[in-house]
C-alpha positions as CSV (number, residue, x, y, z in Angstrom):
1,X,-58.7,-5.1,-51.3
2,X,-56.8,-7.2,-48.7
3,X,-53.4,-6.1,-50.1
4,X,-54.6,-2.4,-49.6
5,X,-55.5,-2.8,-46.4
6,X,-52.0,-4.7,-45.4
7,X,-49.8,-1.6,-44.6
8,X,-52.1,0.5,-43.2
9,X,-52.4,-2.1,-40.7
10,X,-48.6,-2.8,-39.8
11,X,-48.5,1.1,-39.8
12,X,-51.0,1.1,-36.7
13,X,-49.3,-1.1,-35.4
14,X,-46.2,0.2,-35.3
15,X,-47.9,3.2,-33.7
16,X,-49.1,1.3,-31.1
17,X,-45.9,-0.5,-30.1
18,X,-44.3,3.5,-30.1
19,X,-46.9,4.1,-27.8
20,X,-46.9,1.7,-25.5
21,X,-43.4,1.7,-25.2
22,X,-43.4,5.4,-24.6
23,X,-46.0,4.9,-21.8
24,X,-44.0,1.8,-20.2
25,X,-41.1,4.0,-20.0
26,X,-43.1,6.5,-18.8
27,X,-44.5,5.0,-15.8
28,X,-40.9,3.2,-14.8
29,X,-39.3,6.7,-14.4
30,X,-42.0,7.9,-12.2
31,X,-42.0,4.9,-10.3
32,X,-38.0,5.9,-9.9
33,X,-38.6,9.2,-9.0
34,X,-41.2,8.2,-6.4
35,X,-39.2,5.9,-5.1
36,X,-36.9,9.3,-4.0
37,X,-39.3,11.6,-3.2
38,X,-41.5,9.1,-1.0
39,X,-40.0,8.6,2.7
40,X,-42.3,5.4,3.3
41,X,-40.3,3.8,-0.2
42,X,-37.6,1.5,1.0
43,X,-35.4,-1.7,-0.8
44,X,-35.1,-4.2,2.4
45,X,-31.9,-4.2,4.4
46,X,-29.9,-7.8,3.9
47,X,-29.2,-9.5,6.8
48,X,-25.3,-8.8,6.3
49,X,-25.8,-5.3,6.5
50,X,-28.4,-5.9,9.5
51,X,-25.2,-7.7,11.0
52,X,-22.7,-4.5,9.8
53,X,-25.5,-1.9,12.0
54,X,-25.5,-3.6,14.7
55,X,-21.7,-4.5,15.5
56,X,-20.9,-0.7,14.3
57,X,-23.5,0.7,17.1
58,X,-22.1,-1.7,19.8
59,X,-18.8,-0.8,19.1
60,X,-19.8,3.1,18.8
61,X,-21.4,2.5,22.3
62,X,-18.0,0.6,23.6
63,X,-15.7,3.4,22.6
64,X,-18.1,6.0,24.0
65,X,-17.8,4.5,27.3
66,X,-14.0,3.9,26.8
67,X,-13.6,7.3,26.6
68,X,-15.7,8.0,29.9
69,X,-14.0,5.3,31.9
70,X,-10.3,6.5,30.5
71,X,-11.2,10.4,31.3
72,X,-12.5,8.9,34.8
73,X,-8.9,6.9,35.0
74,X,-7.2,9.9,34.2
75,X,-8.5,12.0,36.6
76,X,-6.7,13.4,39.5
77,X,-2.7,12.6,38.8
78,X,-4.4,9.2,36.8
79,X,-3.0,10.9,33.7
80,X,0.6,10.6,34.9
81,X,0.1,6.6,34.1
82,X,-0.8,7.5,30.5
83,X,-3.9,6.6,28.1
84,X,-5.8,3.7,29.2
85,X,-5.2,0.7,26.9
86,X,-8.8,0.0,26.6
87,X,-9.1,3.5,25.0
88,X,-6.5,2.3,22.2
89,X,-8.1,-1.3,22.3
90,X,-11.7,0.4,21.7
91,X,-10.9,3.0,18.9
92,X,-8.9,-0.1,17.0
93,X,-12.3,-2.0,16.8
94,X,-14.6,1.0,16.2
95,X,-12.1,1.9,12.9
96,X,-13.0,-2.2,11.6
97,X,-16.6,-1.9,12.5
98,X,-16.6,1.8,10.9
99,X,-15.0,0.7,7.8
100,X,-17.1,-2.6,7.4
101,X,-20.2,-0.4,7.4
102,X,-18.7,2.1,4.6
103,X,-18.0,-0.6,2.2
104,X,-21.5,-1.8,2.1
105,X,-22.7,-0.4,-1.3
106,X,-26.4,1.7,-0.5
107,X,-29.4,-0.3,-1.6
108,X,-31.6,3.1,-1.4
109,X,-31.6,7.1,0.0
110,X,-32.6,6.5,3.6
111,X,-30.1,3.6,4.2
112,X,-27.0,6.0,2.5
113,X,-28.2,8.7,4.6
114,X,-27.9,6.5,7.7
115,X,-24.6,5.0,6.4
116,X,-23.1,8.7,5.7
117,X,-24.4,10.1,9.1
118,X,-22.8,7.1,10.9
119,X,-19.4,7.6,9.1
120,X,-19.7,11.1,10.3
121,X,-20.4,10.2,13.8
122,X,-17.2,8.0,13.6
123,X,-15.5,10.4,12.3
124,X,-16.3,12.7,15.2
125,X,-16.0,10.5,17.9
126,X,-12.4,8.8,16.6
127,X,-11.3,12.7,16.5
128,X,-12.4,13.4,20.3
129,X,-10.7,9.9,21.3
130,X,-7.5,10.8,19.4
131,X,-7.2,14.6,21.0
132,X,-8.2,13.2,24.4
133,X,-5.4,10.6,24.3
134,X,-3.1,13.6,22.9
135,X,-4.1,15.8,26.2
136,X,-3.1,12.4,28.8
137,X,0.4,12.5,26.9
138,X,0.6,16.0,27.2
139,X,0.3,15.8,30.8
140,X,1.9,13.1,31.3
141,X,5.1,14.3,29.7
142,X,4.9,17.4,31.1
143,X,4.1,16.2,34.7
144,X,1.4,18.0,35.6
145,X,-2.2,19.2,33.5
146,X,-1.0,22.2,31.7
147,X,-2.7,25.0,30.0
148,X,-2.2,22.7,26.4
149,X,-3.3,19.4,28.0
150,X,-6.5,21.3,29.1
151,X,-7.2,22.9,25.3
152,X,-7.0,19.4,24.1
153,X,-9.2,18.0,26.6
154,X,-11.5,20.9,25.7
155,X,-11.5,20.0,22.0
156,X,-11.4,16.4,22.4
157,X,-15.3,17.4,24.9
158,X,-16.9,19.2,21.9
159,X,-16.1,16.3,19.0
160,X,-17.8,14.0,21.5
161,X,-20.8,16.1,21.8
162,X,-21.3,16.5,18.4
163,X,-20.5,12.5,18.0
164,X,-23.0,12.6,20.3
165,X,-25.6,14.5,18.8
166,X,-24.9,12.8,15.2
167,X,-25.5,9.2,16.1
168,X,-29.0,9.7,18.3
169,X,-30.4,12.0,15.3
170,X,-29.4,9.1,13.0
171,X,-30.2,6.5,14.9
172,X,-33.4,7.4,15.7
173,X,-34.5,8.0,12.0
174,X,-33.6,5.3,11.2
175,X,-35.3,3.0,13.6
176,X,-38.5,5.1,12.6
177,X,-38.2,4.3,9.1
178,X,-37.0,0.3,10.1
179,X,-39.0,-0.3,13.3
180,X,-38.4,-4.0,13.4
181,X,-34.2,-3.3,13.7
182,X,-35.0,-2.6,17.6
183,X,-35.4,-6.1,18.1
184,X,-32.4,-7.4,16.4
185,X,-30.4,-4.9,18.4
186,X,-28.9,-6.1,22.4
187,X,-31.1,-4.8,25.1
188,X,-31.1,-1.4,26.2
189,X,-28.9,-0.1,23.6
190,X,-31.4,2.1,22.2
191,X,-31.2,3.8,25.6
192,X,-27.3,4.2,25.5
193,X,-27.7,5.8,21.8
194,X,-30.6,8.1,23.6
195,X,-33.1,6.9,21.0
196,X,-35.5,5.7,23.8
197,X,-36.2,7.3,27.5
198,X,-34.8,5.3,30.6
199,X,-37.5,4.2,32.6
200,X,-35.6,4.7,35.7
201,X,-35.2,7.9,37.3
202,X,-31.6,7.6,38.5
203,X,-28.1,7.3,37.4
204,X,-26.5,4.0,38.9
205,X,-22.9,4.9,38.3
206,X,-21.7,2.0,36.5
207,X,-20.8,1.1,32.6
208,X,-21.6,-2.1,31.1
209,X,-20.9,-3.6,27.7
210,X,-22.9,-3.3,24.9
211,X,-23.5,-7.4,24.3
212,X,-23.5,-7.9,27.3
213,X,-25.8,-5.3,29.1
214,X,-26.1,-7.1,32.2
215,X,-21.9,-7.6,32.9
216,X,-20.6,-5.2,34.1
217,X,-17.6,-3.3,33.0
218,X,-16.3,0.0,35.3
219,X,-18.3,0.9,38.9
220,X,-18.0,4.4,39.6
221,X,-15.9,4.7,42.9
222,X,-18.4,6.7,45.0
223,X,-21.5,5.6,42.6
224,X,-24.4,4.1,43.9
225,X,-23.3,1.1,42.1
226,X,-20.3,1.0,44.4
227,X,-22.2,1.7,47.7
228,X,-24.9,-1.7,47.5
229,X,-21.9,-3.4,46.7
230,X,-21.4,-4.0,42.5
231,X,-18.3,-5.2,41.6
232,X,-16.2,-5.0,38.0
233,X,-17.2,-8.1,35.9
234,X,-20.3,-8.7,37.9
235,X,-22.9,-10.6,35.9
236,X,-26.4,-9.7,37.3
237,X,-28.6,-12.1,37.5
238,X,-31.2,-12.0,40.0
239,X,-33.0,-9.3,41.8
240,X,-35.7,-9.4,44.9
241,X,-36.8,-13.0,43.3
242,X,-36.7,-11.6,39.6
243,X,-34.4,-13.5,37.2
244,X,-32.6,-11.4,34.5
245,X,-31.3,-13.1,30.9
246,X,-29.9,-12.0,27.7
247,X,-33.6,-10.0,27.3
248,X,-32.8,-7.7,30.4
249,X,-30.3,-5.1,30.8
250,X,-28.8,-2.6,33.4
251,X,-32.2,-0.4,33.2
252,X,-34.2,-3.6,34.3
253,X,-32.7,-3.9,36.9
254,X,-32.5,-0.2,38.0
255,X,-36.4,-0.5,37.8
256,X,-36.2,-3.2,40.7
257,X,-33.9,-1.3,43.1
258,X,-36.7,2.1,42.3
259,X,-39.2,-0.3,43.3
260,X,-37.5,-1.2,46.8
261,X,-35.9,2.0,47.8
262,X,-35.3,1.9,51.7
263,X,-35.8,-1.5,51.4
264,X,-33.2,-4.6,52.0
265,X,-33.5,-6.8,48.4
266,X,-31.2,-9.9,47.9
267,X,-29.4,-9.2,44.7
268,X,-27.6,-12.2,42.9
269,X,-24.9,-11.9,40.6
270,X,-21.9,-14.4,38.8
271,X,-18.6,-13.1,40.0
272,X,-15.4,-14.8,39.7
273,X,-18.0,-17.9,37.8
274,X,-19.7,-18.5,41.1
275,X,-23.2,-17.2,42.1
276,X,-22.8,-14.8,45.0
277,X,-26.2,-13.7,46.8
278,X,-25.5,-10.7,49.2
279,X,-28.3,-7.9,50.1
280,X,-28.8,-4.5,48.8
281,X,-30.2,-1.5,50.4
282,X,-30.8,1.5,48.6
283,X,-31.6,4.7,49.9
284,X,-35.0,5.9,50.7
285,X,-34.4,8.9,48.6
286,X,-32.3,8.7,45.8
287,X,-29.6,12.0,46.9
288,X,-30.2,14.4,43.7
289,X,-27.0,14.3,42.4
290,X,-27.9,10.4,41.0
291,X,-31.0,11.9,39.5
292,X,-31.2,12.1,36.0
């Protein structure tokens, strides 16, 4: 009876090992294909690649204000002394930074999304920073802003627009999908990638650098910046008693001077590596052209 009985039973069984292996496989492919289809399903982001984000954003940042400062160097008969060197300097570390970010292989959809979106902001911006320098030379060997140096400057407006446009759509789904990368990234450049709103109400007229938001790196002749008395390579550091450190950045501080407007505030900053204290008065009403 019991040798009857034997390969009916290995037969079962061999059923039930199809079957479960069937349903096994089952599940792991709609695991997979939830994995795509849900947003809120993400692989962690190493800390290398943390490290690739954040030094390509900075340096995105950098070149964007490069390009400002250059076009703001160029201006009048500034282009007659040629490209700016910190424009060629800039777009020579964005391309490193750029390409370090591309060779990372993409762990899942939303981070090669990000990764393809960003290369296509470089892309963009590298292209208005290449015609831009094209329209000084232009100029510049013609002697005077011609009708082609203008085109070019034209062009060279429109890439950085779109660059523009790219980088905070980007940027800001990203940060919704990975709120924690905010805090890994230098203060305030979430405002200079327009993924948060200032919370001041006026333009300052100064650039600063991206790891360092609180040095300064170009004043606006005619700025507000210029008028209290901000100099190029200023460190700020102190404002109407408030200390600023590597948590702070230019907005900060732009909040103080709101808070005292037609009032005299000693400001403090690091200038030549000394501690200069001097006093600042800013207008009782901020003239609307430094509104945002």
């Amino acid at each position: 009876m019991s040798k009857g009985l034997f390969p009916k039973t290995r037969i079962l069984l061999l059923i039930f090992m199809v079957f479960m292996w069937a349903f096994f496989s089952a599940a792991a492919l709609g695991a997979e294909q939830e994995n795509i289809k849900n947003p809120n399903t993400k692989t962690p982001i190493s800390e290398e690649n943390i490290a690739s984000v954040v030094e390509f954003l900075c340096d995105y940042v950098d070149l964007d204000s490069a390009y400002d400062i250059s076009g703001r160097l160029a201006n009048g008969n500034g282009y007659l002394q040629g490209v700016p060197q910190l424009l060629y300097d800039q777009m020579a570390k964005f391309q490193l930074s750029a390409g370090r970010l591309q060779s990372i292989e993409a762990q899942d959809p939303h981070w090669a999304s990000f990764v393809k979106s960003c290369m296509e902001g470089a892309k963009t911006i590298l292209t208005a920073s290449d015609l831009f320098a094209k329209a000084i030379l232009t100029g510049q060997q013609a002697q005077t802003w011609n009708a082609t140096a203008q085109d070019l400057c034209k062009k060279s407006s429109s890439y950085l627009n779109l660059s523009s446009q790219i980088m905070q759509s980007a940027s800001k789904a990203f940060m919704e999908i990975n709120p924690s990368f905010k805090n890994r990234l230098p203060s305030g450049l979430t405002y200079d990638l327009g993924v948060d709103k200032r919370p001041s109400i006026f333009r300052i007229g100064l650039y600063n650098y991206s790891r360092e938001p609180l040095r300064i790196w170009y004043v606006i002749p005619g700025s507000l910046a210029s008028t209290i008395g901000l100099k190029n390579d200023d460190i700020i550091v102190k404002a109407a008693g408030r200390n600023f450190g590597p948590q702070n950045n230019i907005e900060d501080f732009k909040v103080v001077l709101q808070e005292y407007l037609g009032l005299p505030i000693p400001v403090t900053v690091i200038r030549g590596g000394k501690e200069v204290t001097f006093e600042v008065k800013m207008p009782k009403t901020i003239p609307k052209e430094f509104l945002y």
